[in-house]
C-alpha positions in Angstrom: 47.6 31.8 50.5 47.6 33.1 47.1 44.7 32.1 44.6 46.3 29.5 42.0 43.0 29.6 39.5 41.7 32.7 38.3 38.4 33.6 39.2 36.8 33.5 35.5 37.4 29.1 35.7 34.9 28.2 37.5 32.7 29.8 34.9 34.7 28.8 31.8 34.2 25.0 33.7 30.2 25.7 33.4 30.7 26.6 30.2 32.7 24.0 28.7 30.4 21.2 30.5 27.2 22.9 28.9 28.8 23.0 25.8 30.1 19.0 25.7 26.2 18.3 26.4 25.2 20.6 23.6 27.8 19.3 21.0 26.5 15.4 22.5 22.6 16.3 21.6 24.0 18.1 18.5 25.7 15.0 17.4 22.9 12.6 18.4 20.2 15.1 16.8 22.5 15.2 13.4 23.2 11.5 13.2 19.3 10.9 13.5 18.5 12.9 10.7 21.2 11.6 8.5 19.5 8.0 9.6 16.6 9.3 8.6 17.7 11.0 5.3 17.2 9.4 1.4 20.8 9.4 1.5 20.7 6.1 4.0 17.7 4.8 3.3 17.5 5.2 -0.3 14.0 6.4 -0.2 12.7 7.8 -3.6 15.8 7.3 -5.2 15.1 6.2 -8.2 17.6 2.9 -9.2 19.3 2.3 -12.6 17.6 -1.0 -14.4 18.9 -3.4 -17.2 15.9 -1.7 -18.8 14.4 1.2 -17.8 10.7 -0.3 -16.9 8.0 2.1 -16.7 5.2 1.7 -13.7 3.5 4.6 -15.2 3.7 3.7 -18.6 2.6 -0.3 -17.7 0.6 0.0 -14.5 -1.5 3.4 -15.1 -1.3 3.9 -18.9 -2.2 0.8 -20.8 -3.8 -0.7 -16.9 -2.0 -4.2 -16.5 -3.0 -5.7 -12.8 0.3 -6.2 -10.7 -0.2 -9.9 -10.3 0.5 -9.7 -14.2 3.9 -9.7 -13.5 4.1 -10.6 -10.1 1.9 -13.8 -9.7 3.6 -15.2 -6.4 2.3 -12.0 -4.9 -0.7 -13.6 -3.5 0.9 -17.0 -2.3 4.3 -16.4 -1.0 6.5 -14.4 1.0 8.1 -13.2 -2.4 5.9 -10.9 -5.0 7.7 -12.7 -7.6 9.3 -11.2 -10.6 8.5 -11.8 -14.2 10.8 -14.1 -16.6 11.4 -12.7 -20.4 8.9 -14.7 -21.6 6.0 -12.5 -20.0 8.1 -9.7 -21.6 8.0 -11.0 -24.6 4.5 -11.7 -24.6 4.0 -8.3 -25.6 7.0 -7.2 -26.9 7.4 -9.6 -29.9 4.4 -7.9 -31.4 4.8 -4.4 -29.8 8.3 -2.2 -29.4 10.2 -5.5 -31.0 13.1 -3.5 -32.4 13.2 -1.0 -29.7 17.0 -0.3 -29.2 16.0 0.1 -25.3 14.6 -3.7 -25.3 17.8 -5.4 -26.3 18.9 -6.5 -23.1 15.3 -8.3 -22.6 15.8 -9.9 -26.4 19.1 -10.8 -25.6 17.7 -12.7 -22.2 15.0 -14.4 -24.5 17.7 -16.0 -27.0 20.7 -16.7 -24.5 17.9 -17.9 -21.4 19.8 -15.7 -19.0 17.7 -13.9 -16.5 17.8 -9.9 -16.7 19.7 -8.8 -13.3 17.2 -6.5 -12.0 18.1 -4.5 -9.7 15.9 -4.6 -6.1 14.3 -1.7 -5.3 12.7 -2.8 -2.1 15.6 -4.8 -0.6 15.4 -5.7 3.7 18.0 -6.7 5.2 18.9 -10.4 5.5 17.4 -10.2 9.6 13.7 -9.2 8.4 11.1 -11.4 7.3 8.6 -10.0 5.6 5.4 -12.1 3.8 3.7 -10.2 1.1 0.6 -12.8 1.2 -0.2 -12.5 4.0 -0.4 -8.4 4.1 -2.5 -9.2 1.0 -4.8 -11.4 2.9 -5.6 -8.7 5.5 -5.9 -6.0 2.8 -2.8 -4.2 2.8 -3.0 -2.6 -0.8 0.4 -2.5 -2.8 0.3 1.5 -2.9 0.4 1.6 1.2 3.4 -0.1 1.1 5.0 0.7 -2.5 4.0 4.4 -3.0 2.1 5.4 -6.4 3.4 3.1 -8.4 1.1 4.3 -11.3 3.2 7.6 -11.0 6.7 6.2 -11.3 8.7 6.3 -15.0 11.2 4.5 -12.7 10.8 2.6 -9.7 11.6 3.8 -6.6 11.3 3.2 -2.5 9.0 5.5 -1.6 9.0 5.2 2.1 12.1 4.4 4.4 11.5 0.6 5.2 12.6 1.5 8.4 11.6 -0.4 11.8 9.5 2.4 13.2 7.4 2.5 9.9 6.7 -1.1 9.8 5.9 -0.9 13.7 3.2 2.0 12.9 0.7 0.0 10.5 1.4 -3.4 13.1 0.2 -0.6 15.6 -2.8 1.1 14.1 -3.9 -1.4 11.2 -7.4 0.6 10.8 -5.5 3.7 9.3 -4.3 1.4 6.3 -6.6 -1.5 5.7 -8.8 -1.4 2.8 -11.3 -4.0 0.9 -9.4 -6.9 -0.7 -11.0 -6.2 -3.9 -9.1 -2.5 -4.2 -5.7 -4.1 -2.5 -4.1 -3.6 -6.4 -5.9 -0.8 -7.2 -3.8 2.0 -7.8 -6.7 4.7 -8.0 -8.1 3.7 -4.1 -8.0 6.3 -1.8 -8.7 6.2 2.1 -12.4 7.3 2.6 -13.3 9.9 4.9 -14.2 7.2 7.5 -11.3 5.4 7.1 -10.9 4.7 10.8 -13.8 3.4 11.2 -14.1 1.6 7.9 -10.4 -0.2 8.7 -11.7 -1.0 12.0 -14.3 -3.3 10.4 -12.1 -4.6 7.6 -9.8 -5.4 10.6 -12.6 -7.2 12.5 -13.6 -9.3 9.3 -10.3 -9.8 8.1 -9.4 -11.5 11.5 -6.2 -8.6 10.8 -4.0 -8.9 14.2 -0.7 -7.9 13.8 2.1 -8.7 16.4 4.8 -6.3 17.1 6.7 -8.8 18.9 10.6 -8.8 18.1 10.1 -12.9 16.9 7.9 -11.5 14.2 10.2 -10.1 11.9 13.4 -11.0 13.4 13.4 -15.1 13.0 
């Protein structure tokens, strides 16, 4: 009986099945990366603002405290952002013909909010609590980046799941005294394992990683 295949198929068949499972992991390897990448999660991307507010220039040069402007910080699930008037507690004495501060003049005379756009913005499924990561010493730089460093705000990590899941995890590596949790000059000490540890002891700081827990 004559031989219908050549004999050179059966290794073009290995071939071409090893090559479908490289191009799959290929695939799977690239879309994780892209997932990954600041160009899906928008991490330090700085966004364009009604006003272009300066962190650096507020926060580290002339020292206001966060709760300043965001006073539900403390209290509520929501840090809060500041109405015109706290601009303008300042800025009708300082900068008060700035070109750049019209749109926040404008908002004072017509009473219509400035449409800030939000930096750190979860999905609609995730609950998140700022007070309570207050209460257990989560400083706002662990979360927010160096804020004091930013002309413009931006997300400096990628919100992502597996990012939350790591401080719920190991809270030692992140808590610090509530007194330094708006401190924007704190750093971890050498000891921080061990310091957290006890901050997580007396801060009664035990975090779930149950699904219920941010997905309600």
């Amino acid at each position: 009986m004559p031989q219908i295949f050549h004999r050179s198929t059966n290794t073009i068949s290995r071939l071409t099945i090893f090559g479908v499972v490289f191009v799959v992991a290929a695939a799977g390897w690239a879309l994780n990366e892209i997932n990954r990448s600041s160009y899906v999660t928008q991490a330090r991307v700085a966004r364009a603002q009604p006003v272009p507010f300066s962190h650096r220039h507020h926060v580290a040069g002339i020292g206001i405290d966060c709760r300043y402007c965001h006073t539900s910080v403390e209290t509520a699930a929501f840090a809060g952002l500041p109405p015109t008037e706290t601009c303008m507690n300042c800025h009708r004495q300082i900068w008060a013909d700035a070109p750049m501060l019209e749109p926040v003049r404008e908002s004072m005379r017509s009473g219509q909010s400035l449409a800030w756009t939000r930096v750190h913005d979860l999905p609609d499924f995730v609950y998140f609590d700022h007070s309570i990561h207050v209460a257990k010493g989560v400083g706002c730089t662990t979360c927010h980046g160096p804020v004091g460093d930013m002309p413009l705000m931006w997300q400096e990590a990628s919100l992502q799941m597996e990012w939350c899941v790591d401080c719920h995890r190991q809270p030692a590596k992140y808590l610090r005294p509530k007194d330094e949790v708006f401190s924007i000059h704190w750093r971890p000490p050498a000891d921080q394992l061990e310091v957290g540890a006890r901050l997580a002891r007396e801060y009664d700081a035990r975090p779930r990683t149950s699904c219920s827990t941010c997905h309600r």
